[in-house]
ZAFIRO-215034 format. One record per atom (N, C-alpha, C): z, x, y; atom name; residue in three letters; residue number from 1. Coordinates in steps of 0.1 Angstrom, whole numbers. Each point is the difference from the previous one (the first is absolute). Layout:
N
> Z, X, Y, CA, ala, NUM
...
//
This chain:
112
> 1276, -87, 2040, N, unk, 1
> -6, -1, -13, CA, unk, 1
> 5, 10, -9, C, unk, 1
> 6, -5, -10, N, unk, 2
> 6, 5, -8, CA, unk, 2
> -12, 12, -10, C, unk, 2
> -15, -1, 0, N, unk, 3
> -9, 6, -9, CA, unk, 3
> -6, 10, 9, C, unk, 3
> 2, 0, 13, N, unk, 4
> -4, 9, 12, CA, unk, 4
> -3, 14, -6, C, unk, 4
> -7, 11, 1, N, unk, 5
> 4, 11, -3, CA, unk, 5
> -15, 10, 5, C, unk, 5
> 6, 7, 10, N, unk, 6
> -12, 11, 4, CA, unk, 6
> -11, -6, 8, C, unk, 6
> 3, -16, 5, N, unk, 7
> -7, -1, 11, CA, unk, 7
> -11, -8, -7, C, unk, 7
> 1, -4, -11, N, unk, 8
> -2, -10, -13, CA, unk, 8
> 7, -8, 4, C, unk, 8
> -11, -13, 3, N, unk, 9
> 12, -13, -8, CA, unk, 9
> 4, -1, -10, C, unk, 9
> -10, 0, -13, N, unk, 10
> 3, 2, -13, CA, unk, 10
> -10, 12, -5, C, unk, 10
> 13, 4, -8, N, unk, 11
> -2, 14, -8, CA, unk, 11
> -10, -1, -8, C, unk, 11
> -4, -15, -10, N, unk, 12
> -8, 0, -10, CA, unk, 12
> -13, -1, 7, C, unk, 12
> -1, -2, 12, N, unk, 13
> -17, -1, 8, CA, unk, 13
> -5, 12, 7, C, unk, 13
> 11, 15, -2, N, unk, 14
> -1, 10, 6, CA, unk, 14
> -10, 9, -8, C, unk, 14
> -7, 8, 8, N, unk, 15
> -12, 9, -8, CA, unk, 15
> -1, 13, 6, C, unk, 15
> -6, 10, -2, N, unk, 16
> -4, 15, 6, CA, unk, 16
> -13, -8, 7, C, unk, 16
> -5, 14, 7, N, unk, 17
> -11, -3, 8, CA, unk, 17
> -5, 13, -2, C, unk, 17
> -14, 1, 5, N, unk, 18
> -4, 12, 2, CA, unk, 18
> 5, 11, 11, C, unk, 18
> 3, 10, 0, N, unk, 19
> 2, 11, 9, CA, unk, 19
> -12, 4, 6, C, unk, 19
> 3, 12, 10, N, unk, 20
> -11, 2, 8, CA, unk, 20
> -7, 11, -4, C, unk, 20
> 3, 7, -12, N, unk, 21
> -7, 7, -8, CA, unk, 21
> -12, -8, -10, C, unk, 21
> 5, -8, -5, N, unk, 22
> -5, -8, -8, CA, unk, 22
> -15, -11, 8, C, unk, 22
> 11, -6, 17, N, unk, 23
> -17, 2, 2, CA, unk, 23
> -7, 7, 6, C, unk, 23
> 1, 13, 3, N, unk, 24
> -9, 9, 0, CA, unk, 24
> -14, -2, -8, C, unk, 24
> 8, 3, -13, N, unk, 25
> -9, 6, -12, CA, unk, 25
> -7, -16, 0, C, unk, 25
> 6, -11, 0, N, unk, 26
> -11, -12, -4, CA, unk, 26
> -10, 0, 12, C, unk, 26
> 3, 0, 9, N, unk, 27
> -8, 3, 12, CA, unk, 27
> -11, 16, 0, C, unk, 27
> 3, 8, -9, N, unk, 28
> -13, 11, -1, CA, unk, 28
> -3, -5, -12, C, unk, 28
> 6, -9, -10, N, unk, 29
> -8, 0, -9, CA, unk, 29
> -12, -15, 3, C, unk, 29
> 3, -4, 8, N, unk, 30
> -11, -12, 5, CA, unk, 30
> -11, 6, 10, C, unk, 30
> 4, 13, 7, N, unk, 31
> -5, 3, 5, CA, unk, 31
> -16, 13, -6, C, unk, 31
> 8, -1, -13, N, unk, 32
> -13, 10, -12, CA, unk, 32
> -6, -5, -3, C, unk, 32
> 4, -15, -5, N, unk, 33
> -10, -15, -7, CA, unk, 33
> -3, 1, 11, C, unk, 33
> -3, -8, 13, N, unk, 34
> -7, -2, 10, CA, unk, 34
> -10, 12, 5, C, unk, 34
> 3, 13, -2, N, unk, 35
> -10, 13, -1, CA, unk, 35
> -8, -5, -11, C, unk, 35
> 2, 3, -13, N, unk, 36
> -8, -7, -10, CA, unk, 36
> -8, -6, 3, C, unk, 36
> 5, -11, 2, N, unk, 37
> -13, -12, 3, CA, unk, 37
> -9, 2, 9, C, unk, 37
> 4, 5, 16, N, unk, 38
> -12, 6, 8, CA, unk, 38
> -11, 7, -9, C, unk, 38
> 3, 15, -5, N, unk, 39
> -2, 4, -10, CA, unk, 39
> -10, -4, -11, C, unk, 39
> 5, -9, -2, N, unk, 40
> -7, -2, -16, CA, unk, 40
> -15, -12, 11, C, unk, 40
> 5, -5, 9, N, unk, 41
> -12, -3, 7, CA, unk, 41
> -13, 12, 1, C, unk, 41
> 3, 5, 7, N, unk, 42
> -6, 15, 0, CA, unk, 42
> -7, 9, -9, C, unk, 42
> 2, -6, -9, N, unk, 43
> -9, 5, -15, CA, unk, 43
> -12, -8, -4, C, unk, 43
> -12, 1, 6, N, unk, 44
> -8, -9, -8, CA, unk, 44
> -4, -6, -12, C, unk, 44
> 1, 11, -10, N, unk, 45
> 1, -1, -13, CA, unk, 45
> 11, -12, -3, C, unk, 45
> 11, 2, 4, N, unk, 46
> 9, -8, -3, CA, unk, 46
> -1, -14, 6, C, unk, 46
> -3, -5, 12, N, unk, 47
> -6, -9, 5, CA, unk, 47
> -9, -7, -1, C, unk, 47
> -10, 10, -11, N, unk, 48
> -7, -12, -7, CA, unk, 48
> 4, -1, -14, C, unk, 48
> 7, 4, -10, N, unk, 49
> 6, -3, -6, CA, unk, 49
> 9, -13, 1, C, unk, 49
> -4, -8, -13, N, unk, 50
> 10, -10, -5, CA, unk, 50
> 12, 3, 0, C, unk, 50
> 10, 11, -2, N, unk, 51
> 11, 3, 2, CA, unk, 51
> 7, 2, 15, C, unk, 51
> -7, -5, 11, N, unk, 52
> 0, 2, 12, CA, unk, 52
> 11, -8, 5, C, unk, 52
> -4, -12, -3, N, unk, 53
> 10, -10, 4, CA, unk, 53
> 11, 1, -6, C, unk, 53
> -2, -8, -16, N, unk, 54
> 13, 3, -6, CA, unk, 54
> 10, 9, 6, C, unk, 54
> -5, 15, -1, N, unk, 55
> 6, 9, 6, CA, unk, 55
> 10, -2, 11, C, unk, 55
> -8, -6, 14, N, unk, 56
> 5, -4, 11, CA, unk, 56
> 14, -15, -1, C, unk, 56
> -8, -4, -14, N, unk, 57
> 9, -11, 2, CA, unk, 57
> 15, 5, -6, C, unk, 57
> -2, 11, -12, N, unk, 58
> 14, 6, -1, CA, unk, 58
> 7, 5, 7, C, unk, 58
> -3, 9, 9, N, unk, 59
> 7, 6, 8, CA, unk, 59
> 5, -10, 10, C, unk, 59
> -10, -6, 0, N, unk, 60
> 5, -13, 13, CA, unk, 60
> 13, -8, -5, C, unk, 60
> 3, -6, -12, N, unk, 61
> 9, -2, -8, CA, unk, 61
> 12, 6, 1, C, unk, 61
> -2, 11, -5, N, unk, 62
> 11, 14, 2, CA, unk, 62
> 8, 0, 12, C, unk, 62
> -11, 3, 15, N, unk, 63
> 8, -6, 10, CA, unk, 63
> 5, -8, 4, C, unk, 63
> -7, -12, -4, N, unk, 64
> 10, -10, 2, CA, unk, 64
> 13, -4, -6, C, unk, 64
> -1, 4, -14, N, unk, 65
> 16, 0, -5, CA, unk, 65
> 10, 8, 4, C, unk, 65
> -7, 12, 3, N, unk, 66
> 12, 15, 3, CA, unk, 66
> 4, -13, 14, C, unk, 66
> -5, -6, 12, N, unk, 67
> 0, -2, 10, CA, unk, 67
> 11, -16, 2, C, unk, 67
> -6, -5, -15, N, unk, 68
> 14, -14, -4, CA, unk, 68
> 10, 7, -7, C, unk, 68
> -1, 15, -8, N, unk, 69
> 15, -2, -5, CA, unk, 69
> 10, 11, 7, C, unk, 69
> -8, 8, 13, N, unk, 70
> 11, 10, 7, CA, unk, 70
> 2, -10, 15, C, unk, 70
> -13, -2, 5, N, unk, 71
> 8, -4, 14, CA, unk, 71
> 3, -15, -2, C, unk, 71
> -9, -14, -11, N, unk, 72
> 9, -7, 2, CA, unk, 72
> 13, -4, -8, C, unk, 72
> 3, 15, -6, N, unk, 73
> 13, 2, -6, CA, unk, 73
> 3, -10, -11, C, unk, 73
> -14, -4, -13, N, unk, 74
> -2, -5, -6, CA, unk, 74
> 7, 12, -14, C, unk, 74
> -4, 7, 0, N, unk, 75
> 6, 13, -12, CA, unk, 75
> 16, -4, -1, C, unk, 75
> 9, -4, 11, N, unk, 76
> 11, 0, -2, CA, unk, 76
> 7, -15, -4, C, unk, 76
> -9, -9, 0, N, unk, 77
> 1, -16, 0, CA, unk, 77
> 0, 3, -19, C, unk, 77
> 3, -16, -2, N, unk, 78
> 4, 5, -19, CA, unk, 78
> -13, -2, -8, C, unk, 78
> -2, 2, -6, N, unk, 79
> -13, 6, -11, CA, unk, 79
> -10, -12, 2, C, unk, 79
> 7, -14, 3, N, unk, 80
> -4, -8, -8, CA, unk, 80
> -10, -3, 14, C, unk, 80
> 2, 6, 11, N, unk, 81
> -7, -7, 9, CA, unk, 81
> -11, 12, 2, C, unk, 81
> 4, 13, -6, N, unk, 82
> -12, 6, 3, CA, unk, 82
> -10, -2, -14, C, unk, 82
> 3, -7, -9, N, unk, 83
> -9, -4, -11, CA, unk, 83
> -8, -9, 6, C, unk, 83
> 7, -12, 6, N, unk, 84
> -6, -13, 0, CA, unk, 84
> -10, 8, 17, C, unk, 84
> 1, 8, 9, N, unk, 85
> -8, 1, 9, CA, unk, 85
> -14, 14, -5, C, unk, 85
> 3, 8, -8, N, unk, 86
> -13, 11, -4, CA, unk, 86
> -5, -3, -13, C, unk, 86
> 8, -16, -9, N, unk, 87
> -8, 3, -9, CA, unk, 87
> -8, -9, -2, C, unk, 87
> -3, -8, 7, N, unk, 88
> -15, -9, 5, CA, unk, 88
> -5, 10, 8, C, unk, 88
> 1, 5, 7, N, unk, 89
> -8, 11, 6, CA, unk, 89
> -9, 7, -4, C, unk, 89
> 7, 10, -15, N, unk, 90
> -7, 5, -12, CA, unk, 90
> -8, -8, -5, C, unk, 90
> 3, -13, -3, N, unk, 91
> -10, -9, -7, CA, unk, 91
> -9, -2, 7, C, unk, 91
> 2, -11, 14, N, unk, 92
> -11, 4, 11, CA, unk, 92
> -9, 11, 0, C, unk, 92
> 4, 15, 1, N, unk, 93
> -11, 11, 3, CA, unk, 93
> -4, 3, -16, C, unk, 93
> 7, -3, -10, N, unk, 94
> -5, 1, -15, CA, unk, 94
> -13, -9, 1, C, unk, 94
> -2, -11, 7, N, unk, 95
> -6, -9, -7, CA, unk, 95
> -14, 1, 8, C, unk, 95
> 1, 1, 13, N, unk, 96
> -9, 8, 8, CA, unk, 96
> -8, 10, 0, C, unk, 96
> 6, 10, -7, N, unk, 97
> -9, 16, -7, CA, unk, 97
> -5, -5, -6, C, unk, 97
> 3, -11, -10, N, unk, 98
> -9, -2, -16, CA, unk, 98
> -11, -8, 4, C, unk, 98
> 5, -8, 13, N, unk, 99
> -14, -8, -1, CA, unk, 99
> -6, 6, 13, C, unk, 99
> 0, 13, 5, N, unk, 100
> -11, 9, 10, CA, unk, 100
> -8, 8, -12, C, unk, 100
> 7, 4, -11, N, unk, 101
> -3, 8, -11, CA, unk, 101
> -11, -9, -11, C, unk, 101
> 6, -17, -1, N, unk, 102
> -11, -6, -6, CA, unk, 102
> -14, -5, 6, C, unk, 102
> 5, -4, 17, N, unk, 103
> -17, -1, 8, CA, unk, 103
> -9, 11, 2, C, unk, 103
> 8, 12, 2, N, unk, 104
> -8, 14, 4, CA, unk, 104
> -11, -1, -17, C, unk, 104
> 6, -4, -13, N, unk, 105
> -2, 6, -9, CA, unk, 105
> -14, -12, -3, C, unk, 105
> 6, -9, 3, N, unk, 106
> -9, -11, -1, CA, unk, 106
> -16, -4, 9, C, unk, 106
> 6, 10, 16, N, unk, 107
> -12, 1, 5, CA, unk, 107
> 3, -10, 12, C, unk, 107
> 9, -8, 0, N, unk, 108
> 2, -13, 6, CA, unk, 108
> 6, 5, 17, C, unk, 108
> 3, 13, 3, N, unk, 109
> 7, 3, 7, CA, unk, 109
> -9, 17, 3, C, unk, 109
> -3, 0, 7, N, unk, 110
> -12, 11, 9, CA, unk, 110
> 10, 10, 4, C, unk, 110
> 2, 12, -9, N, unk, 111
> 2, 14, 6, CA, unk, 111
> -7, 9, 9, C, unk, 111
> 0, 0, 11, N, unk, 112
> -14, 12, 7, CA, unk, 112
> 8, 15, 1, C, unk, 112
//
């Protein structure tokens, strides 16, 4: 093959990856959100707060994207696929807070 190069079949489908530094840090940094959240269990006040979930549900979020764009090496795929996979996502957990935030508010939905 004449487009061979570096163990590439083709050059234009070739990308970086993460290093082993890099996942270090994504790996302690999943590992502080996952503290957190034990954590924020742990706090009564907070637990019974309305902000409880939401809360849980961000961070939960967080993990899971750090977790689709380093290990399944979505960060390095082209824009267009990491738009079309985290930004229904956003909308998804957007649309969710507002309606935990409109039943809590409404009464329809029992905080203890």
């Amino acid at each position: 093959m004449a487009h061979e190069t570096a163990g590439h079949p083709n050059p234009d489908h070739a990308h970086e990856h993460p290093t082993w530094k890099q996942y270090k840090w994504v790996a302690l940094i999943l590992t502080v959100i996952t503290a957190l959240e034990v954590w924020a269990y742990y706090i009564p006040a907070l637990v019974a707060s309305v902000f409880f979930v939401p809360l849980l549900l961000i961070m939960s979020a967080a993990k899971f994207a750090i977790v689709v764009l380093f290990y399944m090496h979505l960060r390095y795929d082209h824009r267009l696929f990491r738009l079309l996979f985290t930004g229904p996502l956003t909308i998804a957990m957007a649309t969710l807070i507002a309606l935990l935030f409109l039943l809590a508010r409404t009464g329809a939905l029992h905080v203890s």
